[in-house]
The first five atom37 places (N, CA, C, CB, O) and aatype in JSON, in Angstrom:
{
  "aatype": [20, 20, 20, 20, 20, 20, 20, 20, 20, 20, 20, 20, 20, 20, 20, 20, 20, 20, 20, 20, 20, 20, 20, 20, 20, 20, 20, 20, 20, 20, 20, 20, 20, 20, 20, 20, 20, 20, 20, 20, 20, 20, 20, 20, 20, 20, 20, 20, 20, 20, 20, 20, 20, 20, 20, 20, 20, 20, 20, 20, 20, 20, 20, 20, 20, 20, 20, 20, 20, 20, 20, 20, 20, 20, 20, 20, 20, 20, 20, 20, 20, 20, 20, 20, 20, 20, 20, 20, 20, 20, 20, 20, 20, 20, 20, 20, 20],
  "atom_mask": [
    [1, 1, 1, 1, 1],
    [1, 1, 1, 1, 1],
    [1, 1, 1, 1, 1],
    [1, 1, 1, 1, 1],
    [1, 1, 1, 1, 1],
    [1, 1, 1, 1, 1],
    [1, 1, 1, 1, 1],
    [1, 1, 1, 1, 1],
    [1, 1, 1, 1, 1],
    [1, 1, 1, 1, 1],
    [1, 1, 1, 1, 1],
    [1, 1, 1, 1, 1],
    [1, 1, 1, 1, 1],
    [1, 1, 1, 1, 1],
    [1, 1, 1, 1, 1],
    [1, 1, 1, 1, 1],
    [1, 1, 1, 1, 1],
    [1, 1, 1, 1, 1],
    [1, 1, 1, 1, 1],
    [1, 1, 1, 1, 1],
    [1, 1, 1, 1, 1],
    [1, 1, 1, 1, 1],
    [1, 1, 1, 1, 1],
    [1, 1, 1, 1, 1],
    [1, 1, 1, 1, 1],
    [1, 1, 1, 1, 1],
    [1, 1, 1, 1, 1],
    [1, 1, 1, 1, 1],
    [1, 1, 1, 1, 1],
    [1, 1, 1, 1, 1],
    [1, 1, 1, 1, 1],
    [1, 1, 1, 1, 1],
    [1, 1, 1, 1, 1],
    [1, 1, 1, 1, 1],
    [1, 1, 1, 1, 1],
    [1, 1, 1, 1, 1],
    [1, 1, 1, 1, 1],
    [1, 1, 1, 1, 1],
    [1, 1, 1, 1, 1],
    [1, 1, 1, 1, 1],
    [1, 1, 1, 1, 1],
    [1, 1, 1, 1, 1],
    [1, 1, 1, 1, 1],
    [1, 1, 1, 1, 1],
    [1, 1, 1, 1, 1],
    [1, 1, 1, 1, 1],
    [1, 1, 1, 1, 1],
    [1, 1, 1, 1, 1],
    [1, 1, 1, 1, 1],
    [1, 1, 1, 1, 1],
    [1, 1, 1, 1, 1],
    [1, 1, 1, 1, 1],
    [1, 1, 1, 1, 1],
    [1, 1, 1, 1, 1],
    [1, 1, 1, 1, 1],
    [1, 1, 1, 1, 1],
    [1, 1, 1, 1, 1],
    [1, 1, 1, 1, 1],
    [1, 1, 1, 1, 1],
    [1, 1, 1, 1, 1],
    [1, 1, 1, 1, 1],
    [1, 1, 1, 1, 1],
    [1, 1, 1, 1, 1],
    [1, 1, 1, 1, 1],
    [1, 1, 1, 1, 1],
    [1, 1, 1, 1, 1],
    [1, 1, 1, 1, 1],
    [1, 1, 1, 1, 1],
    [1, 1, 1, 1, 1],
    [1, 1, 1, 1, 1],
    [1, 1, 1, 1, 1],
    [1, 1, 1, 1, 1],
    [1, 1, 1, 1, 1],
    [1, 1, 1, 1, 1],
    [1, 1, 1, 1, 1],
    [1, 1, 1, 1, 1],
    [1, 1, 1, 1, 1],
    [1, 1, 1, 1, 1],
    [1, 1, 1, 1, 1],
    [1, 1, 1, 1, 1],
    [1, 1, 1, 1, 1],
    [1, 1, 1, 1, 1],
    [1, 1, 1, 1, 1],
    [1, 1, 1, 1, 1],
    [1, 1, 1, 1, 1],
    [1, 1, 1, 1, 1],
    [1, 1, 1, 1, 1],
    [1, 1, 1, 1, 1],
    [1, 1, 1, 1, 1],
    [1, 1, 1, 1, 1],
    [1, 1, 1, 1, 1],
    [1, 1, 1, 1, 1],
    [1, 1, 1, 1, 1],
    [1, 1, 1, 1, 1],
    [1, 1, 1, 1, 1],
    [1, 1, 1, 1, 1],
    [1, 1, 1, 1, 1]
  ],
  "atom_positions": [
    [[10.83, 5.96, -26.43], [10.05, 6.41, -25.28], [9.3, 5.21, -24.72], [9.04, 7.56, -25.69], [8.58, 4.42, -25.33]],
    [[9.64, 5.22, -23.36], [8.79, 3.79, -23.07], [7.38, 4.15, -22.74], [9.41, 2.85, -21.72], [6.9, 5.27, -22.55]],
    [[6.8, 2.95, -22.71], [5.46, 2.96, -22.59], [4.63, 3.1, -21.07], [5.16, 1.77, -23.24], [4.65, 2.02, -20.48]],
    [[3.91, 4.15, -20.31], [3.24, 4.37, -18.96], [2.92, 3.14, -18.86], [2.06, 5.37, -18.77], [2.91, 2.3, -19.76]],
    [[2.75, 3.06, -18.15], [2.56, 1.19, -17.19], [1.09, 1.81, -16.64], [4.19, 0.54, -15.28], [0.78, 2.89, -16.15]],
    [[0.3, 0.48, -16.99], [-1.05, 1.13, -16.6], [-1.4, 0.37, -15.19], [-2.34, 0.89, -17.88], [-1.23, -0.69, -14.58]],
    [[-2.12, 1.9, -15.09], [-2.64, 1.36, -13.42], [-3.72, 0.7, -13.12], [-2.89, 2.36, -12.5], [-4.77, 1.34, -13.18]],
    [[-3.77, -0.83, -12.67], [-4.92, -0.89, -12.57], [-5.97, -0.59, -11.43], [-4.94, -1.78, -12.89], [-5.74, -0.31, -10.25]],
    [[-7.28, -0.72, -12.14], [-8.72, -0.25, -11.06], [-8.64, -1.28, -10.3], [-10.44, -0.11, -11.71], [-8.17, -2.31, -10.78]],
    [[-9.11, -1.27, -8.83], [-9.54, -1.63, -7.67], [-10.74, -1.68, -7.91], [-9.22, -0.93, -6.64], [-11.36, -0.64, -8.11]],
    [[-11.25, -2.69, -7.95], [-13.16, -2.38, -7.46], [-12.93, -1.98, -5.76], [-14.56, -4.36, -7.61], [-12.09, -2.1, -4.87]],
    [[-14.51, -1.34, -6.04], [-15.03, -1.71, -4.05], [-15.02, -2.97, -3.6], [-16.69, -1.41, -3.56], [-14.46, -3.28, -2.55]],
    [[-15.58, -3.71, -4.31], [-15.56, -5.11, -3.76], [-14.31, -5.66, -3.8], [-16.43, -6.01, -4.43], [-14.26, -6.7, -3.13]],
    [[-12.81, -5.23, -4.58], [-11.71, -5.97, -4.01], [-11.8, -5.3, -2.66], [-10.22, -5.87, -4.82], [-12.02, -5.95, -1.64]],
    [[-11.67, -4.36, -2.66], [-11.06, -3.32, -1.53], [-11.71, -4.04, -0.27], [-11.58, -1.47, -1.7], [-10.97, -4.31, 0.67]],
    [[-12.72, -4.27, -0.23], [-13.38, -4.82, 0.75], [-12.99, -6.48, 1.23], [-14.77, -4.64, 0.29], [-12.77, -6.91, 2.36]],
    [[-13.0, -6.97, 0.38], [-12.75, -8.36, 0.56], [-10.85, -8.43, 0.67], [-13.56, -9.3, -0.93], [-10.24, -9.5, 0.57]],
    [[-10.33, -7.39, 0.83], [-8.58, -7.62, 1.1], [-9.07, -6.78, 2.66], [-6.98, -6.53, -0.37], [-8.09, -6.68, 3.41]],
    [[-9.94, -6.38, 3.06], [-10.02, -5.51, 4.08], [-10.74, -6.44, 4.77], [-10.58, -4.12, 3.88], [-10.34, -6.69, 5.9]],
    [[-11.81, -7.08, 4.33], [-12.47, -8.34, 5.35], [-11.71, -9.34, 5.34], [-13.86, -8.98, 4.99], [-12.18, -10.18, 6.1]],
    [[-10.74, -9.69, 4.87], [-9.04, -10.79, 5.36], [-8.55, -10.21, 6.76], [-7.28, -10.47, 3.99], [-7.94, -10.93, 7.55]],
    [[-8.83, -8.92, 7.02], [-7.04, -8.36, 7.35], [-8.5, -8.25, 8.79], [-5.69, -6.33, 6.17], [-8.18, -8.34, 9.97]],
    [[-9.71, -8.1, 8.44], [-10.61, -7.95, 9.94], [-10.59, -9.64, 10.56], [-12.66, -7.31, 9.57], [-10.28, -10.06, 11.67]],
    [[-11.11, -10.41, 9.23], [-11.31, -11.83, 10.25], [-10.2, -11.92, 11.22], [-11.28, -13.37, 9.37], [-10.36, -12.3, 12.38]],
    [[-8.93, -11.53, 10.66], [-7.79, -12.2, 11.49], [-8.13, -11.12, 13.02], [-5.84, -11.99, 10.56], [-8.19, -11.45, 14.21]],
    [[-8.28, -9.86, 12.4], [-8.15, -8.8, 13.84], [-8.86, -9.36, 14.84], [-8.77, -7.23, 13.73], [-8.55, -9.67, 15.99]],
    [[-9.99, -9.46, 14.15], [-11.14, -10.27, 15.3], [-10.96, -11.45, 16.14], [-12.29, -10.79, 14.63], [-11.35, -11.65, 17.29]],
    [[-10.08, -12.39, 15.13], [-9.82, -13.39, 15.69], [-8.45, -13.6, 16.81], [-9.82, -14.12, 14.62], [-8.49, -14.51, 17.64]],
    [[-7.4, -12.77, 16.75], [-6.4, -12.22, 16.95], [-6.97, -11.51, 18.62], [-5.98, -11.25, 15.56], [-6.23, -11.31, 19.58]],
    [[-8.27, -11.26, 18.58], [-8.81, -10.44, 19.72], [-9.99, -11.4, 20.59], [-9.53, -8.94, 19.03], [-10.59, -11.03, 21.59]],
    [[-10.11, -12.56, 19.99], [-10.79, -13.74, 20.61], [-12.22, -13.56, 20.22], [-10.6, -13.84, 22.24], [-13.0, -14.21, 20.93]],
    [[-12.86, -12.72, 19.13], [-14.17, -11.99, 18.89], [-14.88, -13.35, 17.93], [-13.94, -10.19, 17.93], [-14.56, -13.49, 16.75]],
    [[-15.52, -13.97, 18.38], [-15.49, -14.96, 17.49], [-17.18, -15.23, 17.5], [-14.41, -16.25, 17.95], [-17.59, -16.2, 16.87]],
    [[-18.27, -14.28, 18.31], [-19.58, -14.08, 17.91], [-19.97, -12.54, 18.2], [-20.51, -15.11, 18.66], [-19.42, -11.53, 18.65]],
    [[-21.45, -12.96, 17.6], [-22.24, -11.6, 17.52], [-21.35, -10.42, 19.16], [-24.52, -12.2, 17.84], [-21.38, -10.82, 20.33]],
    [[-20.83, -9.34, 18.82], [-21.38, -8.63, 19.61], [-22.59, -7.74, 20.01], [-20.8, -8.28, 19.61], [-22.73, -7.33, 21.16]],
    [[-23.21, -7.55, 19.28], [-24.58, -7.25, 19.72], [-25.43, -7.43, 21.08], [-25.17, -7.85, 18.93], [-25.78, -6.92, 22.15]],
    [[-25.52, -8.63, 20.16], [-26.56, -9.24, 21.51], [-27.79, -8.86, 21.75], [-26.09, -8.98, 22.82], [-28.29, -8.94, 22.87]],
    [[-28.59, -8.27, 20.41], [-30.12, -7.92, 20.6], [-30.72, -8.79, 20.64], [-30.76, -7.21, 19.79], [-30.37, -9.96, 20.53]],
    [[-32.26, -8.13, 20.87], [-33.54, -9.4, 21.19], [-33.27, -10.39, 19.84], [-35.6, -8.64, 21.17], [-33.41, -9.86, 18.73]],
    [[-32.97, -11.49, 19.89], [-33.14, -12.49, 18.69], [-31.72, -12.56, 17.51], [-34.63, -11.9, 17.81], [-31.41, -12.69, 16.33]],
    [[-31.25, -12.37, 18.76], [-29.51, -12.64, 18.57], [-29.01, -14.44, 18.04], [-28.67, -12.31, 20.49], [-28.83, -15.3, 18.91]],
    [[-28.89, -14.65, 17.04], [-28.1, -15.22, 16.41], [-26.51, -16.4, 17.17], [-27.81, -13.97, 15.65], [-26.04, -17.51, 16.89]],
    [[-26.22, -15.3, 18.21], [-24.77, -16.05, 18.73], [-24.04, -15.92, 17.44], [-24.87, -17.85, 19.28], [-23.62, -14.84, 17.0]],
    [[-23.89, -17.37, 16.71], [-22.37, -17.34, 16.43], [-23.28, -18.36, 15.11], [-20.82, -18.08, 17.86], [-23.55, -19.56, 15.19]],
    [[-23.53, -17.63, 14.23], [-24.35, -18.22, 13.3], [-25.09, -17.38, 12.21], [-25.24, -18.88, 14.02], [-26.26, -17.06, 12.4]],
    [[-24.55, -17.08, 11.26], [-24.25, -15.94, 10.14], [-23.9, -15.23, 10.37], [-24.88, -15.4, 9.49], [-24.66, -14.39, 9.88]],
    [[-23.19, -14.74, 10.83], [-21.87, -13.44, 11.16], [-21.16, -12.75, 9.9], [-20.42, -14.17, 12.03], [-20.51, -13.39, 9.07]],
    [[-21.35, -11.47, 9.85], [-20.72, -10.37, 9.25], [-20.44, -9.45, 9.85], [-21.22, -9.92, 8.43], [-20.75, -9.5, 11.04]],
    [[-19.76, -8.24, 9.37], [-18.92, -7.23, 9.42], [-20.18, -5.95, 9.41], [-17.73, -7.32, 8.09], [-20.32, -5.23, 8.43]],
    [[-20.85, -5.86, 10.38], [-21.49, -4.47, 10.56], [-20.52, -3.05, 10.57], [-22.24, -4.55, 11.96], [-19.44, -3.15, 11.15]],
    [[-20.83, -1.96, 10.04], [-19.88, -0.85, 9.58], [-20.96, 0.21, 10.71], [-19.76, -0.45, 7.41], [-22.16, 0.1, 10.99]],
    [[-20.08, 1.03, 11.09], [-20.59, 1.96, 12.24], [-21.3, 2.94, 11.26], [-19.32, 2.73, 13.32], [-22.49, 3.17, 11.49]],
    [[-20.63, 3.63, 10.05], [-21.68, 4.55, 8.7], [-22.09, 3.16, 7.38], [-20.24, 6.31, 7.59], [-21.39, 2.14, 7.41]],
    [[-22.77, 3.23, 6.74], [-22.96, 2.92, 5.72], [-21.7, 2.86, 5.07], [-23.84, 3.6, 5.27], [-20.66, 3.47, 5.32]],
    [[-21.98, 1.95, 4.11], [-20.61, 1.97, 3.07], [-20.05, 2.79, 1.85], [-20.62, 0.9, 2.48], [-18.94, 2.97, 1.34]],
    [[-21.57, 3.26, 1.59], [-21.4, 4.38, 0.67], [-21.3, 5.95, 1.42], [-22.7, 4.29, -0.33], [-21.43, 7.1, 1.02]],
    [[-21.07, 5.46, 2.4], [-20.74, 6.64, 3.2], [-19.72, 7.09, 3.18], [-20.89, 6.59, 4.27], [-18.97, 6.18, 3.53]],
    [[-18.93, 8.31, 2.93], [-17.52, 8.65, 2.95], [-17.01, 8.69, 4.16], [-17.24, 9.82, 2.38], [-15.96, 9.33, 4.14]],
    [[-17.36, 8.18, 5.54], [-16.77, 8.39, 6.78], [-16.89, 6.77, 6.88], [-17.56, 9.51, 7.97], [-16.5, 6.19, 7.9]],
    [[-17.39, 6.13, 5.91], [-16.78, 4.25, 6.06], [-15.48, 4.0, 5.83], [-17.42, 3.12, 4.92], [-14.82, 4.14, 4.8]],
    [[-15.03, 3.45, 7.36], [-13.95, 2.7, 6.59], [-13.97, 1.44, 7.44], [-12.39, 3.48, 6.5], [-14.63, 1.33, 8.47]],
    [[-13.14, 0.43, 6.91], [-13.12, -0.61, 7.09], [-11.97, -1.67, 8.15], [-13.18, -0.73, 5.93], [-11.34, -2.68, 7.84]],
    [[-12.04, -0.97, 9.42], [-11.44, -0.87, 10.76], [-12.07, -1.8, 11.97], [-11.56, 0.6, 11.16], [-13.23, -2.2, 11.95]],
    [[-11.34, -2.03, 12.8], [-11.79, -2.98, 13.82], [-12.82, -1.6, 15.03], [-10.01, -3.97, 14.68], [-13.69, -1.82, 15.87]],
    [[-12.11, -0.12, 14.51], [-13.08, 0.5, 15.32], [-14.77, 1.24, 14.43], [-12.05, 1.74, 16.08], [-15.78, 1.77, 14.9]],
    [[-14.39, 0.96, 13.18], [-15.82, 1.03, 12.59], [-16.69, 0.1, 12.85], [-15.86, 1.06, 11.3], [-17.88, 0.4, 12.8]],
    [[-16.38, -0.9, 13.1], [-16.99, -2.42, 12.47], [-17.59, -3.19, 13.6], [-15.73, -3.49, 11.75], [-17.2, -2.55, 14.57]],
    [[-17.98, -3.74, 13.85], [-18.27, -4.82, 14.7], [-18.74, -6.44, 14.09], [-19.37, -4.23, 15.54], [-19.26, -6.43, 12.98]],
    [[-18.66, -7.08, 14.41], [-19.01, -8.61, 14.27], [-20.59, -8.88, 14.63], [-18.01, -9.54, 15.36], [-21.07, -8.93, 15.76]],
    [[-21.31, -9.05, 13.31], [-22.4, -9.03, 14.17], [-23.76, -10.47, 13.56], [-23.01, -7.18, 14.07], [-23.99, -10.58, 12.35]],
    [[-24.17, -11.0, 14.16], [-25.06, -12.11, 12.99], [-26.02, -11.27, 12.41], [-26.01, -13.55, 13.69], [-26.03, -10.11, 12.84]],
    [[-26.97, -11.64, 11.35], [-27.48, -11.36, 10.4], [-29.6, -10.28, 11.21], [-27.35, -13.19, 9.38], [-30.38, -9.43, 10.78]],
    [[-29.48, -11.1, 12.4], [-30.6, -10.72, 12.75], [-29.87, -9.28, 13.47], [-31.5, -11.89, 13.65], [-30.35, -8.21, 13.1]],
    [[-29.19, -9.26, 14.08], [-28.55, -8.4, 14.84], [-28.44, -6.92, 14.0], [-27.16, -9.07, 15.23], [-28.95, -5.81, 14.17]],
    [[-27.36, -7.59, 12.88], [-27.0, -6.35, 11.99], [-28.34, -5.74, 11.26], [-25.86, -6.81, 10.78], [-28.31, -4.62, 10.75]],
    [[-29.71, -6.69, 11.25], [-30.59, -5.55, 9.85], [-31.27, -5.23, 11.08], [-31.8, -6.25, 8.1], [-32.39, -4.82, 10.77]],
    [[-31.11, -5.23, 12.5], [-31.99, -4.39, 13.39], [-31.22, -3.38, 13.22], [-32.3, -4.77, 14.89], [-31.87, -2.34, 13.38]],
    [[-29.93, -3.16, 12.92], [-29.19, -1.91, 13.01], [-29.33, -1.08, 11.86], [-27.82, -2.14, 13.23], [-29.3, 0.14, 12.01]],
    [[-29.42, -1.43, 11.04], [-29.12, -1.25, 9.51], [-29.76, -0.25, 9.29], [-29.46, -2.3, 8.51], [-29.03, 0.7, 9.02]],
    [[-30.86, -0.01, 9.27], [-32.19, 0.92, 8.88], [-32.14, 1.44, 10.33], [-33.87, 0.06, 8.31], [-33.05, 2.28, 10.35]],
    [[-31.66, 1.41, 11.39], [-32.14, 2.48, 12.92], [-30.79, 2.94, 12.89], [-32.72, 1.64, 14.77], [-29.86, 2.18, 13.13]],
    [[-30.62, 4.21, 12.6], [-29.2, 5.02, 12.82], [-29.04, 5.37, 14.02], [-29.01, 6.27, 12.08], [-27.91, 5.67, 14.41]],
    [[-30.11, 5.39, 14.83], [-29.84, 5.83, 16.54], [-29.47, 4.13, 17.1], [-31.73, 6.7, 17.57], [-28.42, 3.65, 17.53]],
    [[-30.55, 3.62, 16.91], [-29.76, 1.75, 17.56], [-28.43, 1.45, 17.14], [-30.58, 0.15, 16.83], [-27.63, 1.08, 18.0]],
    [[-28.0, 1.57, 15.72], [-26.66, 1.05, 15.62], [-25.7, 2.28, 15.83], [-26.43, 0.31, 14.18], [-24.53, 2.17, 15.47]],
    [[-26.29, 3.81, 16.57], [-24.79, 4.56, 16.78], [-24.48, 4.21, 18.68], [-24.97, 6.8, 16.31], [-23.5, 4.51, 19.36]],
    [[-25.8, 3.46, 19.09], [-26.03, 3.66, 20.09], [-25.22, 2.47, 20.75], [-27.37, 3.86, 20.23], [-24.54, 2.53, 21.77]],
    [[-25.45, 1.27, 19.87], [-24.52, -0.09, 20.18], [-23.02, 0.45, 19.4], [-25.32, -1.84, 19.3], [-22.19, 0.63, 20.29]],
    [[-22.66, 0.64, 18.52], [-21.39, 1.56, 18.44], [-20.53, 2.07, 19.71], [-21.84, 2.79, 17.81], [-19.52, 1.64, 20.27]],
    [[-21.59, 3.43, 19.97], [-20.81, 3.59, 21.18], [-20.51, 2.7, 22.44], [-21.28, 4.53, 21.62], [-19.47, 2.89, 23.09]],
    [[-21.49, 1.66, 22.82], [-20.86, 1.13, 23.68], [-20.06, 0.47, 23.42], [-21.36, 0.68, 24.32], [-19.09, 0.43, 24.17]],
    [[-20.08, -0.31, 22.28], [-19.06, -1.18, 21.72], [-17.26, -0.79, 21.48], [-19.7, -1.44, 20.37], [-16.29, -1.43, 21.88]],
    [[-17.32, 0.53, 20.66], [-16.31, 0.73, 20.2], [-16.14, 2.8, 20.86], [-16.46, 0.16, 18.38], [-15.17, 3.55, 20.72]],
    [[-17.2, 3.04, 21.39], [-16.77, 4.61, 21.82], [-17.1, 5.79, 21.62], [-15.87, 4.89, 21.59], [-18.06, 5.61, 20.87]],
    [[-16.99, 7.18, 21.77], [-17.88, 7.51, 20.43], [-16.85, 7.51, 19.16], [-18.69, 9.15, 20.54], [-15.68, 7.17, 19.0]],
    [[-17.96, 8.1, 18.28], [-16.88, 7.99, 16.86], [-15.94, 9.02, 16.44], [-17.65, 7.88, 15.58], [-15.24, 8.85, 15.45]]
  ]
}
């Protein structure tokens, strides 16, 4: 009897970091190469991450060019904690959800 072949675990953090590969390129692929935001004390193009339209521990996160936006670091923690500011730049950004 042969032996089950074991499956291995995924962390979140692979999952994410094979999913933030496959965004840099989208973004880049789409010419997105600073903050879209653009709030008071906007950053430009100078610590940039992957803002998520829900939280990550959110079960309606996923990790899409229409969840996500590109955003620098001042930009994204104005959003972070205001669920009306970041559904509000969302929608203009990407639509509603």
């Amino acid at each position: 009897v042969p032996k089950p072949i074991k499956q291995k675990k995924v962390s979140k953090v692979q999952v994410w970091a094979i999913a933030r590969d496959k965004l840099k390129q989208e973004y880049a692929e789409k010419g997105i190469m600073t903050c879209e935001m653009r709030l008071e004390g906007c950053l430009n193009n100078n610590f940039l991450g992957f803002a998520h339209r829900y939280k990550r521990n959110d079960s309606r996160c996923e990790h899409t060019f229409q969840r996500t936006v590109l955003a620098c670091v001042s930009c994204h923690e104005k959003t972070e904690y205001n669920r009306e500011l970041n559904e509000k730049v969302f929608t203009i950004l990407r639509g509603q959800a």
